[in-house]
N, C-alpha and C positions, 0 to 999 in steps of 0.2 A: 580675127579682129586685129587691128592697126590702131595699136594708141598713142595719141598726138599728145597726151599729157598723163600727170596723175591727177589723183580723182584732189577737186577743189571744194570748199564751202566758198559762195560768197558772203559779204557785209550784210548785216542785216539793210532794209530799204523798205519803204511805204509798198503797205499790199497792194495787189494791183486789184485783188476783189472783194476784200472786203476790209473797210474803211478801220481806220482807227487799231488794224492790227500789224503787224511786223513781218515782213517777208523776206526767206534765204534760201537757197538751193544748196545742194552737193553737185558739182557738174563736173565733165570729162570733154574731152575730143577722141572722136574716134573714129574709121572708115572701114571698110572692108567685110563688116559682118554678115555671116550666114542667116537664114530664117530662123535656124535653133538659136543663136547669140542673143539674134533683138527679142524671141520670144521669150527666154530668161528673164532681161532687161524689162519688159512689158508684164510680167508677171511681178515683178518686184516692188511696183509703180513710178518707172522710168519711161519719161518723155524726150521727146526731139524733136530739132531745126537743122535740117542741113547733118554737121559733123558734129552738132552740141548737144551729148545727153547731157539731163537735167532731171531731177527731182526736190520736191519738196523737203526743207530740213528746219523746219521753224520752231522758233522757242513756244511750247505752249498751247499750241495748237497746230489740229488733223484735219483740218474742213477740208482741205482739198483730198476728196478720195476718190482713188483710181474707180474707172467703172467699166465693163465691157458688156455686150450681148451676148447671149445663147443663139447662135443662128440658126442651131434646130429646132426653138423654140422662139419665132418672133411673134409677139401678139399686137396688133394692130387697136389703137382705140376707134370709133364711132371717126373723129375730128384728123384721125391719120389717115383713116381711110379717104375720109372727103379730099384730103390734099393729095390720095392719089388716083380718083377721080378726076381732080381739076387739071395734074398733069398728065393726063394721058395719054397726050400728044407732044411729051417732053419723050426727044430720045436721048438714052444714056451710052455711051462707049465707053468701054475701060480698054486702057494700055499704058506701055511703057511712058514715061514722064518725058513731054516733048513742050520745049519755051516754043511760046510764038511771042511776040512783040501785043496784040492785043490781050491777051492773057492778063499780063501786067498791067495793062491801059483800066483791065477791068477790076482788079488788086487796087491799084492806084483808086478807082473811082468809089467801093466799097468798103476802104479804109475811111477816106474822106467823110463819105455819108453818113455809116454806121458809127462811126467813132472819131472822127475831126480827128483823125491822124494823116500825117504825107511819109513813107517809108522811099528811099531809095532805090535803084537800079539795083544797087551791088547786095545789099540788105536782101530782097526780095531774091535775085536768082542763089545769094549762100545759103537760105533758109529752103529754099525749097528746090534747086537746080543742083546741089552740089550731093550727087549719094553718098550715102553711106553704106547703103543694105539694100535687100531688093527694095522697088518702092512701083507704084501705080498712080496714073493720073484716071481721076473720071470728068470727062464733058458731057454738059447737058445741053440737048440744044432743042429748041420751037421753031417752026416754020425753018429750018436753015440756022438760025442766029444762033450762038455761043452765048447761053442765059444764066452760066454755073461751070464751075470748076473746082474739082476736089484731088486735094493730095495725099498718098496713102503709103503706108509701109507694107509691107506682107512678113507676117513671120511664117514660121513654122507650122504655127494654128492659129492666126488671126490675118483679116485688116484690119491697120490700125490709122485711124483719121488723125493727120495731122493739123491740119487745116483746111475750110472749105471757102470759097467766094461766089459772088453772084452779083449780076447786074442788077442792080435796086430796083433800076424801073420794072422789074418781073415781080417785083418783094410782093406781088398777091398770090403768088405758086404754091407759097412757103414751102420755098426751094431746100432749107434748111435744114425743113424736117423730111422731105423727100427723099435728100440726097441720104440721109443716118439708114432711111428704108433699103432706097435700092442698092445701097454700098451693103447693109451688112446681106441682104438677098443675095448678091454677088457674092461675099465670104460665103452664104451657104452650097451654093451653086460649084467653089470649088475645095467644097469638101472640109473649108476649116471652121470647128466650133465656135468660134470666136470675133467680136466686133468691137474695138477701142476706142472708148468715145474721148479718151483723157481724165480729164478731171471732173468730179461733181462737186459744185459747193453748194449747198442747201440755202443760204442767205445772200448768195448772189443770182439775180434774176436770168443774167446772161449765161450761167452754168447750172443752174438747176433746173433747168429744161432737161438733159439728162436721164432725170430718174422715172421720165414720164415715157423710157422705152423700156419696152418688155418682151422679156424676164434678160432680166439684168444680174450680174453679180458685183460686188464692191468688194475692194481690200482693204484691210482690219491690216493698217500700219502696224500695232503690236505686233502682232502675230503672224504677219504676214500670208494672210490665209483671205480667200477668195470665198464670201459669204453671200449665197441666192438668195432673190429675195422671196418673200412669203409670200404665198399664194393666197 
């Protein structure tokens, strides 16, 4: 590992998920890491964009808790399965992380939609074009057309989803929840236990989708311990 700084806290600042509470990180720069380095980092409840790890450091409050998959143990509900019925003429490739110029066009268009956000050129290829560690892209595509794109770390024994996008006008796929299926299928397929969703927070609608894959484990910030959930 290649460190571009010491490790930092930022200022506290408005949470971004849940309302009325106070949000701060401990964060680093760093490049060059092995699959064992990030899966340390990922065990610990350490996230990333591009060369920026980040984790939660807030006064007061744990709601955001790490959460990953058992990929020898995915259990499909009734309502998962239908959405992979309906895509089951979506084909998926995984490989190396390769920018194309529509990629972004679709970034751009799904920020907009889903969240009235406009992110930059330079923004978008540091967060997701600039490695750090090994990393994986997955494209979804229907008839030909490029409908989804996901971006992934690989450690040592995980994928870990960084972030995923999708053309809206497919948003009946529920590409979303597809892509959690066939990505952590893919972790199973090559042999690693483990599936990264990021963060859970139980009171935000947009993050507590999460808890609804199975068998899932979460980390126990005290203690740092990785706790399954009940069956």
């Amino acid at each position: 590992m290649l460190l571009h700084s010491d490790l930092k806290r930022s200022p506290e600042s408005d949470c971004p998920y849940l309302k009325e509470k106070k949000w701060r990180t401990d964060y680093f720069f760093a490049s060059g890491l092995t699959g064992d380095e990030l899966e340390e980092l990922l065990s610990r409840g350490w996230r990333k964009f591009g060369i920026y790890y980040f984790r939660p450091s807030c006064l007061d409050c744990e709601e955001c808790v790490p959460i990953r998959l058992l990929t020898s143990d995915i259990r499909l509900s009734k309502s998962m399965k239908r959405v992979l019925r309906k895509g089951g003429d979506i084909e998926v490739f995984f490989h190396e992380p390769e920018y194309r110029d529509e990629i972004f066009q679709m970034y751009q268009k799904h920020s907009h939609v889903r969240f009235e956000k406009t992110s930059s050129h330079s923004d978008f290829m540091h967060s997701f074009y600039m490695p750090s560690c090994p990393g994986l892209q997955s494209e979804y595509f229907l008839d030909g057309i490029l409908v989804a794109v996901g971006f992934l770390d690989i450690s040592s024994a995980a994928l870990s989803s960084i972030y995923f996008i999708y053309d809206t006008d497919y948003s009946e796929y529920s590409l979303g929840t597809l892509s959690v299926i066939k990505e952590a299928q893919y972790a199973a397929s090559l042999g690693l236990p483990y599936y990264y969703l990021g963060y859970y927070v139980k009171d935000n609608s947009s993050m507590s989708y999460k808890n609804s894959f199975h068998r899932n484990e979460k980390m126990d910030w005290k203690t740092g311990e990785w706790i399954i959930e009940e069956d």
